[in-house]
N, CA, C, O and CB atoms as a CASP TS submission, in Angstrom:
PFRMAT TS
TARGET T0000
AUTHOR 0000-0000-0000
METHOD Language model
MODEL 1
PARENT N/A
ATOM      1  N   UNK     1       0.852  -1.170   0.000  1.00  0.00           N
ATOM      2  CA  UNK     1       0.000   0.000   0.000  1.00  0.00           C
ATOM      3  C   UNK     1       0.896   1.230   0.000  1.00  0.00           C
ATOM      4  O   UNK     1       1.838   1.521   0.736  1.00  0.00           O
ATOM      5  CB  UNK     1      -0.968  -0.001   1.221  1.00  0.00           C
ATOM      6  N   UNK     2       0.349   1.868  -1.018  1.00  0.00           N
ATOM      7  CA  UNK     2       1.357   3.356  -0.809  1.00  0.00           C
ATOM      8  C   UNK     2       0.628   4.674  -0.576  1.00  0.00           C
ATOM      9  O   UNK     2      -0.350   5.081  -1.203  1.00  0.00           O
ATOM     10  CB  UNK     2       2.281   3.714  -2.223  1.00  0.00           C
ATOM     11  N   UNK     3       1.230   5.243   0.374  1.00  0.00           N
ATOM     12  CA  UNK     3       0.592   6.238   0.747  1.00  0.00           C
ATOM     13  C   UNK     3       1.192   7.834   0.936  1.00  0.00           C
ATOM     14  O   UNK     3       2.269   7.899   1.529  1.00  0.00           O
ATOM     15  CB  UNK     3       0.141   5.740   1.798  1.00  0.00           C
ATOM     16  N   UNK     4       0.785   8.698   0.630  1.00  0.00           N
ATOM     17  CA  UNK     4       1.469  10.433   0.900  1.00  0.00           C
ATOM     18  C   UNK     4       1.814  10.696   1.773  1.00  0.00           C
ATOM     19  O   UNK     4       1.732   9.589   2.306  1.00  0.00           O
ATOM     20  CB  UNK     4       0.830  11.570   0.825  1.00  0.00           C
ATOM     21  N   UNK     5       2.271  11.432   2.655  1.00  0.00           N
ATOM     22  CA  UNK     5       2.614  11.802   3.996  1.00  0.00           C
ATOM     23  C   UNK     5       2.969  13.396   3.678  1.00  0.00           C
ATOM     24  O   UNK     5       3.825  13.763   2.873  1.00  0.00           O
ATOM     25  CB  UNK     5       3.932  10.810   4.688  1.00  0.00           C
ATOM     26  N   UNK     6       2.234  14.150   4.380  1.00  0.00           N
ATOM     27  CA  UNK     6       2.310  15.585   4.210  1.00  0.00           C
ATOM     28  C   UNK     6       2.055  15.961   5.949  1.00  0.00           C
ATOM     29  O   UNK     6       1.147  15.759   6.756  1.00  0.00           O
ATOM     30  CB  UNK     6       1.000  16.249   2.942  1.00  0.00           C
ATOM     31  N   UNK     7       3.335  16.580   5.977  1.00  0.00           N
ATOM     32  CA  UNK     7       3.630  16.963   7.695  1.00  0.00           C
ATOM     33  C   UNK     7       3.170  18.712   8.283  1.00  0.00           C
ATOM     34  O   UNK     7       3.187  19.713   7.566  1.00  0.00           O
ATOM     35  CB  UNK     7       5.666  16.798   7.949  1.00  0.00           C
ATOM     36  N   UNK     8       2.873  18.671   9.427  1.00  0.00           N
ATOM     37  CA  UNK     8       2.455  20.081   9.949  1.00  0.00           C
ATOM     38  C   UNK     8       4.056  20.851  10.440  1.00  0.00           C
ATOM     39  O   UNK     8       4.335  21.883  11.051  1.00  0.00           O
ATOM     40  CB  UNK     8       1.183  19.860  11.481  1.00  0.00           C
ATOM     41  N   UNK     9       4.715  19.954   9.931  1.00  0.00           N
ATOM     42  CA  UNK     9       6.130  21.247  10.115  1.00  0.00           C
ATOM     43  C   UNK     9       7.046  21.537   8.901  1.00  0.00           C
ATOM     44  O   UNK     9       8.274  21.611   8.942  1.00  0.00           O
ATOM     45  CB  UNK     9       7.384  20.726  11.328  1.00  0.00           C
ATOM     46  N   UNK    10       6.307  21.678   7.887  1.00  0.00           N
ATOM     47  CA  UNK    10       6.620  22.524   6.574  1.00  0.00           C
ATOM     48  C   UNK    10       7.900  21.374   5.997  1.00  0.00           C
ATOM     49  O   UNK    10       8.777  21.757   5.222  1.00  0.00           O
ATOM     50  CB  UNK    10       7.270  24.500   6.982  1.00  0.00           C
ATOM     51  N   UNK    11       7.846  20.330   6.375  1.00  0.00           N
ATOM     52  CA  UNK    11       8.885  19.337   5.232  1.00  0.00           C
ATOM     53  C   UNK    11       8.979  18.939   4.139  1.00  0.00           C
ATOM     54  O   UNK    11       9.699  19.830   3.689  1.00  0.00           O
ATOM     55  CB  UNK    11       9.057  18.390   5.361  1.00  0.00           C
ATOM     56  N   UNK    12       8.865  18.483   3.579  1.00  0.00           N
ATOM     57  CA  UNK    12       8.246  18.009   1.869  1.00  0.00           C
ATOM     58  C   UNK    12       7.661  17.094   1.890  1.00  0.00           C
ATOM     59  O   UNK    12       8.037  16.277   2.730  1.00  0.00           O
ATOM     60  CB  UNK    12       9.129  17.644   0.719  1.00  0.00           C
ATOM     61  N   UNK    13       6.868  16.837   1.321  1.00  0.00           N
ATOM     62  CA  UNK    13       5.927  15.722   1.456  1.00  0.00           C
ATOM     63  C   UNK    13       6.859  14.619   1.056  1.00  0.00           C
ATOM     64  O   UNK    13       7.949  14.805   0.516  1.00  0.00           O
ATOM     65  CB  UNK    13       4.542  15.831   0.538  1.00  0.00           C
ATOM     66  N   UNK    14       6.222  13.183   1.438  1.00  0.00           N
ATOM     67  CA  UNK    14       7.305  11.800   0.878  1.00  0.00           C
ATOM     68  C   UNK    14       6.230  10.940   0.747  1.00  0.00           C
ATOM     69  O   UNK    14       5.126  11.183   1.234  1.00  0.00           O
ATOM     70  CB  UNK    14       8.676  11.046   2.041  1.00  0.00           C
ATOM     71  N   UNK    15       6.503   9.924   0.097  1.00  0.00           N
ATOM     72  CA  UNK    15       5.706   8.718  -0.108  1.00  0.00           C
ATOM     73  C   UNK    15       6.242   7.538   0.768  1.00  0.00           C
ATOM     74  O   UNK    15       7.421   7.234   0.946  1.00  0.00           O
ATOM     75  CB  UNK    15       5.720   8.329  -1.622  1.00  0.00           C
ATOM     76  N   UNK    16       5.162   6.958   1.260  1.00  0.00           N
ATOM     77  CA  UNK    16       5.693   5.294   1.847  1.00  0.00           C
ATOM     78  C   UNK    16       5.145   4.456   1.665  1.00  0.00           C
ATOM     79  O   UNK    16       4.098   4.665   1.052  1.00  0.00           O
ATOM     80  CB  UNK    16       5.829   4.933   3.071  1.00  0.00           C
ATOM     81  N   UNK    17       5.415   3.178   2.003  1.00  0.00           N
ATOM     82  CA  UNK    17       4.815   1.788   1.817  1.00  0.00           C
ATOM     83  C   UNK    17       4.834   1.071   2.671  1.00  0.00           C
ATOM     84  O   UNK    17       5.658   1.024   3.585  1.00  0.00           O
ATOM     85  CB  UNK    17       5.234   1.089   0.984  1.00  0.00           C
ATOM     86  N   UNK    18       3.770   0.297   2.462  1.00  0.00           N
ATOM     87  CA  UNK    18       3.737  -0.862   4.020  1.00  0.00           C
ATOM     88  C   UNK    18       2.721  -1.991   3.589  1.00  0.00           C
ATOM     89  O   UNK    18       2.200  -1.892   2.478  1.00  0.00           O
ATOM     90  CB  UNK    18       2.951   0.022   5.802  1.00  0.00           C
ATOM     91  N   UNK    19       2.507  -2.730   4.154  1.00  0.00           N
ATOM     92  CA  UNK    19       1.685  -3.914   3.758  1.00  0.00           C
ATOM     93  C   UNK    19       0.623  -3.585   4.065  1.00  0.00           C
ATOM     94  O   UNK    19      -0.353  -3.606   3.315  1.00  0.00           O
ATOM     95  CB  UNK    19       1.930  -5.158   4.258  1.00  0.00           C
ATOM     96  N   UNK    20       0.632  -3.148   5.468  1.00  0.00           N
ATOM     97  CA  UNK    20      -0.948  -3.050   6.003  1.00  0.00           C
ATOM     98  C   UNK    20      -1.381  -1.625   6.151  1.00  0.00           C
ATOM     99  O   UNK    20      -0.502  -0.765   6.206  1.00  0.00           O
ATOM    100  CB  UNK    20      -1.175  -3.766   7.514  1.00  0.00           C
ATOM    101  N   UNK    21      -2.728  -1.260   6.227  1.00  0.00           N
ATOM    102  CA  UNK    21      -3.654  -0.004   6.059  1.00  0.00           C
ATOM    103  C   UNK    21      -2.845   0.848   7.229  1.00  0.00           C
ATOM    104  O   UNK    21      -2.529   0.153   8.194  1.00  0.00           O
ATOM    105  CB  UNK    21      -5.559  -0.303   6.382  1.00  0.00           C
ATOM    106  N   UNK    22      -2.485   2.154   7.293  1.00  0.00           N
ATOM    107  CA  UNK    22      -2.231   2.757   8.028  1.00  0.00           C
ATOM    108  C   UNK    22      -3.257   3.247   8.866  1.00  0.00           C
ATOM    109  O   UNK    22      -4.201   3.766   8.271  1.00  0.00           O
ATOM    110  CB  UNK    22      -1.616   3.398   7.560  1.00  0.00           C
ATOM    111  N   UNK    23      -3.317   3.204  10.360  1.00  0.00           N
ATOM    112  CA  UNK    23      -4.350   4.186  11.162  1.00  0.00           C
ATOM    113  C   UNK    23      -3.690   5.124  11.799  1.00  0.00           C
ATOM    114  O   UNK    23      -2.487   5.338  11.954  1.00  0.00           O
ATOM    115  CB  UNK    23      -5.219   3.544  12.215  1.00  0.00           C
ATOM    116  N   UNK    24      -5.235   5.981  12.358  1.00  0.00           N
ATOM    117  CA  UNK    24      -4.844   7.009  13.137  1.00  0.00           C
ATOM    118  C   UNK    24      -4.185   7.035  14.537  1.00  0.00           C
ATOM    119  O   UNK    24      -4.500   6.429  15.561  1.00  0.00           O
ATOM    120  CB  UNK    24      -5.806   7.599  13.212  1.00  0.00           C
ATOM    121  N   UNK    25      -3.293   7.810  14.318  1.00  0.00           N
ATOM    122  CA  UNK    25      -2.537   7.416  16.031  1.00  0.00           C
ATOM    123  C   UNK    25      -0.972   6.376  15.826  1.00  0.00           C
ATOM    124  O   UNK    25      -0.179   6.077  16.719  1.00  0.00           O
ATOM    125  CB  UNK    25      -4.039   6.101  17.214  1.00  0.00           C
ATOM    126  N   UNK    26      -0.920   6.060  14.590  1.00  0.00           N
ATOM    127  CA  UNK    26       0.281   5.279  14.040  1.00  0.00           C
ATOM    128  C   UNK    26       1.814   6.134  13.949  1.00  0.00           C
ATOM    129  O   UNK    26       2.074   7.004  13.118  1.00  0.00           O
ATOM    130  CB  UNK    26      -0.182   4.800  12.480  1.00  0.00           C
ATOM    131  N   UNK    27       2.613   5.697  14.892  1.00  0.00           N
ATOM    132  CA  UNK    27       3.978   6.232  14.683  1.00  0.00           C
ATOM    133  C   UNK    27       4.684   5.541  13.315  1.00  0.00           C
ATOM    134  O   UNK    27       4.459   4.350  13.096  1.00  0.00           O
ATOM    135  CB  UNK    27       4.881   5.908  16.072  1.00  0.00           C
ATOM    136  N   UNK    28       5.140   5.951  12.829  1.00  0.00           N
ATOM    137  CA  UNK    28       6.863   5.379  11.858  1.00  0.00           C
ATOM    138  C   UNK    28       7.550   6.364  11.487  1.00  0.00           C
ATOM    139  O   UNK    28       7.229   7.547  11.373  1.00  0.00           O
ATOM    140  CB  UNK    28       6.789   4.537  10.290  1.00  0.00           C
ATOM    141  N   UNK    29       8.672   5.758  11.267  1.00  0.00           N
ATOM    142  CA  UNK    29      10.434   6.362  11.051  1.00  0.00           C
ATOM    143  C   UNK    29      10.300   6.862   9.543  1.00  0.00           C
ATOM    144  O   UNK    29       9.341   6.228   9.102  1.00  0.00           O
ATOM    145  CB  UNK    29      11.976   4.869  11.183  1.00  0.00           C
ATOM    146  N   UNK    30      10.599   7.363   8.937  1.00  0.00           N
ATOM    147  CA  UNK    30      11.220   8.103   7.395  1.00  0.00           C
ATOM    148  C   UNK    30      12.687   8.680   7.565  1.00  0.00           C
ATOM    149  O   UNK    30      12.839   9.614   8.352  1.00  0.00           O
ATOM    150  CB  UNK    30      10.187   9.591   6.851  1.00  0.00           C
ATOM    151  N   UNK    31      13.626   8.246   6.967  1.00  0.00           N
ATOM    152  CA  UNK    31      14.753   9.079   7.539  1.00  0.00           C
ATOM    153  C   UNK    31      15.411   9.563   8.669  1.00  0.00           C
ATOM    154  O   UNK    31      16.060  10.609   8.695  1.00  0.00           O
ATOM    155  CB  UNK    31      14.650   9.814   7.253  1.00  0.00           C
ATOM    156  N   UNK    32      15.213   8.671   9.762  1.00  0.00           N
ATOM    157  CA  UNK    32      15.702   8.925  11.086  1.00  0.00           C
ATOM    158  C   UNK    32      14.824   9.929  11.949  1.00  0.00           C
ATOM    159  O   UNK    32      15.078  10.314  13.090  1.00  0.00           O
ATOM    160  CB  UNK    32      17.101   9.451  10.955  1.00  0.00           C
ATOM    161  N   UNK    33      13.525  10.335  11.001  1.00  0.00           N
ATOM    162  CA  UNK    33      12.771  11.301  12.033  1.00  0.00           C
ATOM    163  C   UNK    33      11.570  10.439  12.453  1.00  0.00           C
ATOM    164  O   UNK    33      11.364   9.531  11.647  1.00  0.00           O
ATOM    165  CB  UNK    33      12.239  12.854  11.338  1.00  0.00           C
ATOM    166  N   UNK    34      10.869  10.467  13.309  1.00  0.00           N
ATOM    167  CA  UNK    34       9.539  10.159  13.867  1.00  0.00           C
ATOM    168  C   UNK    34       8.241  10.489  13.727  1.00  0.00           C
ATOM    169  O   UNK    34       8.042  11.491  14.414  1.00  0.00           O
ATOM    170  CB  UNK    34       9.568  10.335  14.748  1.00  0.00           C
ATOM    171  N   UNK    35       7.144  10.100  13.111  1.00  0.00           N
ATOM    172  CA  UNK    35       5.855  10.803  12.963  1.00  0.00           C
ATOM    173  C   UNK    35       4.807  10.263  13.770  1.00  0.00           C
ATOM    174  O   UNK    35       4.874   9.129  14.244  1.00  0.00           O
ATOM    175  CB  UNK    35       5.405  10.798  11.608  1.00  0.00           C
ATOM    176  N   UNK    36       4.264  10.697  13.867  1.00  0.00           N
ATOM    177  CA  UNK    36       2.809  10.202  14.422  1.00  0.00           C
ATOM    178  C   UNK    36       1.347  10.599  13.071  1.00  0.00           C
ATOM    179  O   UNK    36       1.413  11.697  12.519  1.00  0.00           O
ATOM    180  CB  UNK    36       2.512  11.324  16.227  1.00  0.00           C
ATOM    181  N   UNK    37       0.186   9.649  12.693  1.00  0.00           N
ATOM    182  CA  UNK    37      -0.042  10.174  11.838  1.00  0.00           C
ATOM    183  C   UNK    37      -1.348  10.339  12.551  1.00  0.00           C
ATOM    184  O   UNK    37      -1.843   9.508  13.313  1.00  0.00           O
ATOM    185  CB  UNK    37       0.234   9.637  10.590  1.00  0.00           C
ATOM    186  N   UNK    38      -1.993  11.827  12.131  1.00  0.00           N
ATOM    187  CA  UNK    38      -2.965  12.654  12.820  1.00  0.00           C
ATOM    188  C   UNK    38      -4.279  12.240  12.141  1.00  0.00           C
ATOM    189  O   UNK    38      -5.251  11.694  12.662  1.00  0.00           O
ATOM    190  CB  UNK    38      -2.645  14.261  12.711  1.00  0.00           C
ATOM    191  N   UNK    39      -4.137  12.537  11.138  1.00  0.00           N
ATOM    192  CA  UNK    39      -5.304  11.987  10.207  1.00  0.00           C
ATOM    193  C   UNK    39      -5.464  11.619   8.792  1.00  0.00           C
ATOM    194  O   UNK    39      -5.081  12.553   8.088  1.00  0.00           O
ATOM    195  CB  UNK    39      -6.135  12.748  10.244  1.00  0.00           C
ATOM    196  N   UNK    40      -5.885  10.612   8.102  1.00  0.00           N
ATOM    197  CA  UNK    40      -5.277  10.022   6.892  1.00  0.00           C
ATOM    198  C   UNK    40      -6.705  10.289   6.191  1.00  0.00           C
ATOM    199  O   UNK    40      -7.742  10.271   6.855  1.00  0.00           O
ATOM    200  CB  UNK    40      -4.589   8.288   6.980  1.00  0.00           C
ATOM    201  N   UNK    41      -6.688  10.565   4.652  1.00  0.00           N
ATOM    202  CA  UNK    41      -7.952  10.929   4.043  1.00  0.00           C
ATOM    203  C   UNK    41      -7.778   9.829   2.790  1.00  0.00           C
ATOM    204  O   UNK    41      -6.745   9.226   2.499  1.00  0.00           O
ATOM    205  CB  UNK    41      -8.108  12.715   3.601  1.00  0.00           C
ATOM    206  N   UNK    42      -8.940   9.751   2.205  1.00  0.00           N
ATOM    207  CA  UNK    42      -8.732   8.682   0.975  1.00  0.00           C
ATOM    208  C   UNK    42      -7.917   9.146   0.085  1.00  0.00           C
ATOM    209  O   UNK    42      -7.700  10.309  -0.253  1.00  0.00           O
ATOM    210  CB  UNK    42      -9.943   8.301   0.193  1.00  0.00           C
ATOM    211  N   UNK    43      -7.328   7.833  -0.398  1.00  0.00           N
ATOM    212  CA  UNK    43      -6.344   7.861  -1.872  1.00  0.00           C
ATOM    213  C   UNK    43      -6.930   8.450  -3.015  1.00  0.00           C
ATOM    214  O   UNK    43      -8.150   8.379  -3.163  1.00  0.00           O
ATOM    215  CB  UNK    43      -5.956   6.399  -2.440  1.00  0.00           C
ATOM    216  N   UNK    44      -6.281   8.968  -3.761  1.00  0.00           N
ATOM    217  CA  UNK    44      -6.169   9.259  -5.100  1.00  0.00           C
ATOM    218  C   UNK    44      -5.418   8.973  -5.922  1.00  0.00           C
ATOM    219  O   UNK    44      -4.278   8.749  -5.514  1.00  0.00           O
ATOM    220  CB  UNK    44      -6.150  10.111  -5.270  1.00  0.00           C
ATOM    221  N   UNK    45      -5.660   8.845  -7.397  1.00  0.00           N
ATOM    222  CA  UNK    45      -4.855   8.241  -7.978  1.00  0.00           C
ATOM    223  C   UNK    45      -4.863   6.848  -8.072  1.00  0.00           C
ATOM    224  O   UNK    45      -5.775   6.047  -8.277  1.00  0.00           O
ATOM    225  CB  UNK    45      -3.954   8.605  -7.601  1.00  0.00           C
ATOM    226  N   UNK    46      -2.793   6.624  -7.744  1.00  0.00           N
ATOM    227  CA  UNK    46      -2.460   5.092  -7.081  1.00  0.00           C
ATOM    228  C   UNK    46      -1.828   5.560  -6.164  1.00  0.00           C
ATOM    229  O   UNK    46      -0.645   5.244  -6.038  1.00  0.00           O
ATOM    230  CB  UNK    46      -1.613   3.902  -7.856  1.00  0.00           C
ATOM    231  N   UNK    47      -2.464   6.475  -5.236  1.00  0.00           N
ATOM    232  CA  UNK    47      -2.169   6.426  -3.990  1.00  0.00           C
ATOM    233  C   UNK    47      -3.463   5.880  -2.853  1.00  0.00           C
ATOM    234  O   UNK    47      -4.604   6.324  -2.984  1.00  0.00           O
ATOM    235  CB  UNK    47      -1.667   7.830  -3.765  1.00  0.00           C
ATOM    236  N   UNK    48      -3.131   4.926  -1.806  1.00  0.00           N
ATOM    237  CA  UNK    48      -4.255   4.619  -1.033  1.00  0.00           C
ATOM    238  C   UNK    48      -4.645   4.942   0.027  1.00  0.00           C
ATOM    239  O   UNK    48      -5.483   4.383   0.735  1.00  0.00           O
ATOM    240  CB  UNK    48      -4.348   3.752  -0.887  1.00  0.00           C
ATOM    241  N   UNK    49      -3.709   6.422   0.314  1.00  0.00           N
ATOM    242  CA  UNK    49      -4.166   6.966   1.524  1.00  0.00           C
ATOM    243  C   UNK    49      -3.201   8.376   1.564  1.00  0.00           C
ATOM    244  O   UNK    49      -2.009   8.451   1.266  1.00  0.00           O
ATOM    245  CB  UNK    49      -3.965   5.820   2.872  1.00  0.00           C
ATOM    246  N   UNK    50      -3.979   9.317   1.964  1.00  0.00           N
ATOM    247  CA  UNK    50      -3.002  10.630   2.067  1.00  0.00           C
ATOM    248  C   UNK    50      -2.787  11.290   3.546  1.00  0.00           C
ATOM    249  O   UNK    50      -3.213  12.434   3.706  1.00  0.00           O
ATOM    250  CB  UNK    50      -3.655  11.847   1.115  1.00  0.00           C
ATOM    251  N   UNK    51      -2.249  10.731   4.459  1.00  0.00           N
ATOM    252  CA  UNK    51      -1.660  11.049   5.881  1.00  0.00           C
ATOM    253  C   UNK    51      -1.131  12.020   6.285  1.00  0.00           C
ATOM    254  O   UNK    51       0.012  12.292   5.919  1.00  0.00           O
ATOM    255  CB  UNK    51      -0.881  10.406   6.233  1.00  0.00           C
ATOM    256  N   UNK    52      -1.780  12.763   7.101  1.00  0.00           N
ATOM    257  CA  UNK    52      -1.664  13.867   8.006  1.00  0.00           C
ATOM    258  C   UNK    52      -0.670  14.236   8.909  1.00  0.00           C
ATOM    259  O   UNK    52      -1.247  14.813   9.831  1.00  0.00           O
ATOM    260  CB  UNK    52      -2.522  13.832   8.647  1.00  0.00           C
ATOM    261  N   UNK    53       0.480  14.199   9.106  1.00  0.00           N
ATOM    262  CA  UNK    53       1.659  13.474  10.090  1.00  0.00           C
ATOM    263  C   UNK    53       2.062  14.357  10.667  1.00  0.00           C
ATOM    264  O   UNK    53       2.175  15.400  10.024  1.00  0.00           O
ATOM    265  CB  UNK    53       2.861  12.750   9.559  1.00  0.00           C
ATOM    266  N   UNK    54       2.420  14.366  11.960  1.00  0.00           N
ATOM    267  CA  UNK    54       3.445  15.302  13.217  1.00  0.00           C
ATOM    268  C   UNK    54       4.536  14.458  13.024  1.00  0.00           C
ATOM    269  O   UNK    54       4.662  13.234  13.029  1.00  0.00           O
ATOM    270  CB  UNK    54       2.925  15.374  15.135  1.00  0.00           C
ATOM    271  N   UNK    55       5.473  15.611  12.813  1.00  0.00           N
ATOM    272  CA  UNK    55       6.659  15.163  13.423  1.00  0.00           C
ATOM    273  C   UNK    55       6.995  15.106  14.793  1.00  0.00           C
ATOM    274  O   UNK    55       6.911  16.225  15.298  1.00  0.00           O
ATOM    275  CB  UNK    55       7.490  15.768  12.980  1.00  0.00           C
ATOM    276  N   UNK    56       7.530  13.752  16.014  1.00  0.00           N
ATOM    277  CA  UNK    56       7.469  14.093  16.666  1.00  0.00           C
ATOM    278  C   UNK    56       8.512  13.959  17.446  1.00  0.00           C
ATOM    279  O   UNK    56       8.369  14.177  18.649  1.00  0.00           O
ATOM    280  CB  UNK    56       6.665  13.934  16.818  1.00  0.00           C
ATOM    281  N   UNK    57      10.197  13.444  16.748  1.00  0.00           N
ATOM    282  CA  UNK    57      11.416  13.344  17.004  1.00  0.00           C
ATOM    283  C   UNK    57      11.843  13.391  15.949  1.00  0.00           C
ATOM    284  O   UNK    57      11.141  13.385  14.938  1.00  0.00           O
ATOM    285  CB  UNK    57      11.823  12.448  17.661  1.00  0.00           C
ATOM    286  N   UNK    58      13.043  13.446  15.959  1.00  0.00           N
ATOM    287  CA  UNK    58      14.387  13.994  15.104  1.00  0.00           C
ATOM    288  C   UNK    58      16.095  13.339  15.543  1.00  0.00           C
ATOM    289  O   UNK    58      16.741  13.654  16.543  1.00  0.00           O
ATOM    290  CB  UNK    58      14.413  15.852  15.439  1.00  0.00           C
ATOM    291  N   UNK    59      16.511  12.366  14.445  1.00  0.00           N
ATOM    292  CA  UNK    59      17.924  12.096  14.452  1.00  0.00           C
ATOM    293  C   UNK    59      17.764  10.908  14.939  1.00  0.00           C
ATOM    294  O   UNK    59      16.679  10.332  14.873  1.00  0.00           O
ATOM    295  CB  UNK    59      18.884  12.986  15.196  1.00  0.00           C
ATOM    296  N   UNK    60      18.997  10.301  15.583  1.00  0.00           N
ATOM    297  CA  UNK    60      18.945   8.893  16.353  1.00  0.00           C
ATOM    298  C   UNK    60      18.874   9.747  17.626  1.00  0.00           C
ATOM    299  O   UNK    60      18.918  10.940  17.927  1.00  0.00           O
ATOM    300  CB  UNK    60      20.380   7.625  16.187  1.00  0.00           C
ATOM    301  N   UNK    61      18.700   8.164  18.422  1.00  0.00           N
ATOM    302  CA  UNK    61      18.614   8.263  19.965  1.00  0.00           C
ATOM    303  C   UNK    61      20.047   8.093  20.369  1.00  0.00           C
ATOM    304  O   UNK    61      20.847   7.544  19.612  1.00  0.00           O
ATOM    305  CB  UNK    61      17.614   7.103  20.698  1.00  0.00           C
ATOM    306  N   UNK    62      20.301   8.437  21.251  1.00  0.00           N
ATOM    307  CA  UNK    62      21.937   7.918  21.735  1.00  0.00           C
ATOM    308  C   UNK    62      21.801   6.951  22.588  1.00  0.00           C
ATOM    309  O   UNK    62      21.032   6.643  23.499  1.00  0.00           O
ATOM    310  CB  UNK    62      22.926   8.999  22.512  1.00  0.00           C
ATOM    311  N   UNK    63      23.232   6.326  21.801  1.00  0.00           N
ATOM    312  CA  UNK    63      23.452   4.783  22.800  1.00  0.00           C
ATOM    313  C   UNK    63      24.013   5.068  24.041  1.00  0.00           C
ATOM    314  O   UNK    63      24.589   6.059  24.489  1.00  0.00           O
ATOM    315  CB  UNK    63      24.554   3.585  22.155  1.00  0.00           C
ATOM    316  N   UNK    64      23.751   4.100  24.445  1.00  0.00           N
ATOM    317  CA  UNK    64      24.144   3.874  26.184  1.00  0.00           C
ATOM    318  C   UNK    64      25.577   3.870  26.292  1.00  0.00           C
ATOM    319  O   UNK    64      26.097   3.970  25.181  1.00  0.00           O
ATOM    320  CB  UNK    64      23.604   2.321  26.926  1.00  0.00           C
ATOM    321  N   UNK    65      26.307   3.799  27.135  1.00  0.00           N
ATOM    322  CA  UNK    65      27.419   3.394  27.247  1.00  0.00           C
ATOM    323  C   UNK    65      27.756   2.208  28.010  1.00  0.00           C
ATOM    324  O   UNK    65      27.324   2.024  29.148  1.00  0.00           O
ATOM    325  CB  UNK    65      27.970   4.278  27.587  1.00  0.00           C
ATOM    326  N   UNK    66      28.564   1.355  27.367  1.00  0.00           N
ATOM    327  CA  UNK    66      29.031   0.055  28.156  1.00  0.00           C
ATOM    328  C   UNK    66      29.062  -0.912  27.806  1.00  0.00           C
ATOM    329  O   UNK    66      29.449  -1.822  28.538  1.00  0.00           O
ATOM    330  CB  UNK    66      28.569  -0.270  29.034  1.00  0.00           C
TER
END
């Protein structure tokens, strides 16, 4: 399933894929940042869903030491 992702902090939109239907309230990674997706509206096109997304981290996490 491929779907749009258009974010509330002015990024560029990107496309993703996944097997299963995305819902609301769904985190995933793009590039080392974090989203949460707010609200997803029907596909167009051959797209099957157009997602609403917060960003809601940035970069890696840091490792532990030891």
């Amino acid at each position: 399933m491929r779907y749009l992702v258009e974010t509330s902090s002015g990024e560029l939109s990107f496309s993703i894929e996944r097997d299963k239907p995305f819902e609301k309230g769904l985190t995933f990674t793009q590039e080392g940042s974090t989203y949460i997706a707010r609200f997803i509206e029907p596909g167009r096109d051959d797209l099957d869903g157009i997602i609403k997304a917060e960003l809601i981290g940035k970069g890696e996490f840091p490792r532990s030491a030891g």
